[in-house]
C-alpha positions as CSV (number, residue, x, y, z in Angstrom):
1,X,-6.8,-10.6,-9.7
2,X,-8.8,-10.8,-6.5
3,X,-11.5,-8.5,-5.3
4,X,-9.9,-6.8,-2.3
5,X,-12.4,-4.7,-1.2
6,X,-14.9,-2.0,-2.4
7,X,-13.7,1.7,-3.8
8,X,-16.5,2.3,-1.3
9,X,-14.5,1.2,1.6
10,X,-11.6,3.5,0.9
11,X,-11.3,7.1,2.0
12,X,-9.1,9.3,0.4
13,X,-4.9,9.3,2.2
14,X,-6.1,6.9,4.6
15,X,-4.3,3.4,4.6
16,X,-6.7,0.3,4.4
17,X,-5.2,-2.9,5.8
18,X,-6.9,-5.9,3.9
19,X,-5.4,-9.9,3.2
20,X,-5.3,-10.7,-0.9
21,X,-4.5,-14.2,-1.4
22,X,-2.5,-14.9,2.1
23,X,-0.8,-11.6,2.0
24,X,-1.5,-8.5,3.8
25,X,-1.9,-5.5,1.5
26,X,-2.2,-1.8,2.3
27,X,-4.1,-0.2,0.2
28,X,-4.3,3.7,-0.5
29,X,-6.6,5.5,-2.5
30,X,-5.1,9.0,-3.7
31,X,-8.4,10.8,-5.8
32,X,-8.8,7.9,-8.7
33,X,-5.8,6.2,-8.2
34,X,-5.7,2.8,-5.9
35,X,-2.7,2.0,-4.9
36,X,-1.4,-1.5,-3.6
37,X,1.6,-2.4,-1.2
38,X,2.6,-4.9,0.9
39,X,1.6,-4.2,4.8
40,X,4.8,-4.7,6.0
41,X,7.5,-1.8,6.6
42,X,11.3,-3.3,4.7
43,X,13.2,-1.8,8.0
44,X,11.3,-3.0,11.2
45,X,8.7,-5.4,9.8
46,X,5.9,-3.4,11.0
47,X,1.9,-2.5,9.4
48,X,2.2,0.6,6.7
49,X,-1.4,0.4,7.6
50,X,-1.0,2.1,10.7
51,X,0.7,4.8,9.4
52,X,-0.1,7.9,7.4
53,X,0.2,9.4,4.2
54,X,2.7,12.7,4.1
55,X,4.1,14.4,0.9
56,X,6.9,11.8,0.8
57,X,4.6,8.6,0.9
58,X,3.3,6.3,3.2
59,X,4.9,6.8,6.0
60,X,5.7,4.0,8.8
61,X,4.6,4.4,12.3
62,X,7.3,3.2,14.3
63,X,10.3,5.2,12.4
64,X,9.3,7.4,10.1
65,X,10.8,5.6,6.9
66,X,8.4,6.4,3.9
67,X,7.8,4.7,0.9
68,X,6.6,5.9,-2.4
69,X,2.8,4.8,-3.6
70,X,3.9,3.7,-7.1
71,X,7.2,2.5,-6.9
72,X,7.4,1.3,-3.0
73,X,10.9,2.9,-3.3
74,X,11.9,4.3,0.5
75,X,11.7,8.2,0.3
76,X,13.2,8.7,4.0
77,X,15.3,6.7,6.2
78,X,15.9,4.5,7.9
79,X,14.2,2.2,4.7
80,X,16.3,1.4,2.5
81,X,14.6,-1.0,0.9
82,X,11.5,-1.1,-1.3
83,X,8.1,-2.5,0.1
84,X,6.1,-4.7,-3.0
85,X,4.0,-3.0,-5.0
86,X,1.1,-4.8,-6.4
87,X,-1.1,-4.5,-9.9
88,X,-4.5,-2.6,-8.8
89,X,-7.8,-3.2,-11.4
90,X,-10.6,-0.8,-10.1
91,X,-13.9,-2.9,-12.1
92,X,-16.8,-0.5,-10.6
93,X,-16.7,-0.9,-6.9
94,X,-14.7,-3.8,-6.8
95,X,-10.9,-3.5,-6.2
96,X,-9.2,-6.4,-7.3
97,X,-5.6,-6.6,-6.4
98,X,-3.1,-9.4,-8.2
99,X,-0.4,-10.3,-5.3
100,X,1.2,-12.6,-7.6
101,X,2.6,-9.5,-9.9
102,X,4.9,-6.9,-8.5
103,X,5.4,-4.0,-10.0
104,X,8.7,-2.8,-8.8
């Protein structure tokens, strides 16, 4: 696990672009749930950071495909592949994010 970033840092539905390791990770924070994907949209190769949180996910700026915050599963087209979803440790204000371990 390595320290991404502070729970501090992270406002509530609002994508946070960090780099874990070599690989950028967008993380969200949904009340006291932390979630980690990989910063990349599966159709047009794109930041998820840019985009927004809806009802159906993270949503990608460019198209519109979303992807689920626990499974990275694509909840709209035109996605149809998953994004990587990483193992998230919150350890006080430190949130520590394991790149090395999917979880879908």
């Amino acid at each position: 696990m390595t320290r991404a970033c502070g729970l501090s840092e992270l406002d509530d539905d609002k994508p946070f672009a960090v780099e874990v390791d070599d690989v950028a990770v967008v993380l969200v924070r949904r009340g006291d749930a932390v979630h980690a994907l990989r910063d990349e949209c599966s159709h047009a190769a794109v930041a998820l950071s840019e985009g927004e949180l809806s009802r159906k996910g993270l949503e990608c700026w460019l198209h519109g495909s979303c992807f689920d915050l626990r499974t990275g599963a694509p909840s709209a087209p035109p996605a149809t592949e998953p994004v990587d979803v990483y193992a998230v440790t919150v350890d006080g204000d430190d949130v520590l994010v394991d790149v090395t371990r999917t979880l879908n």
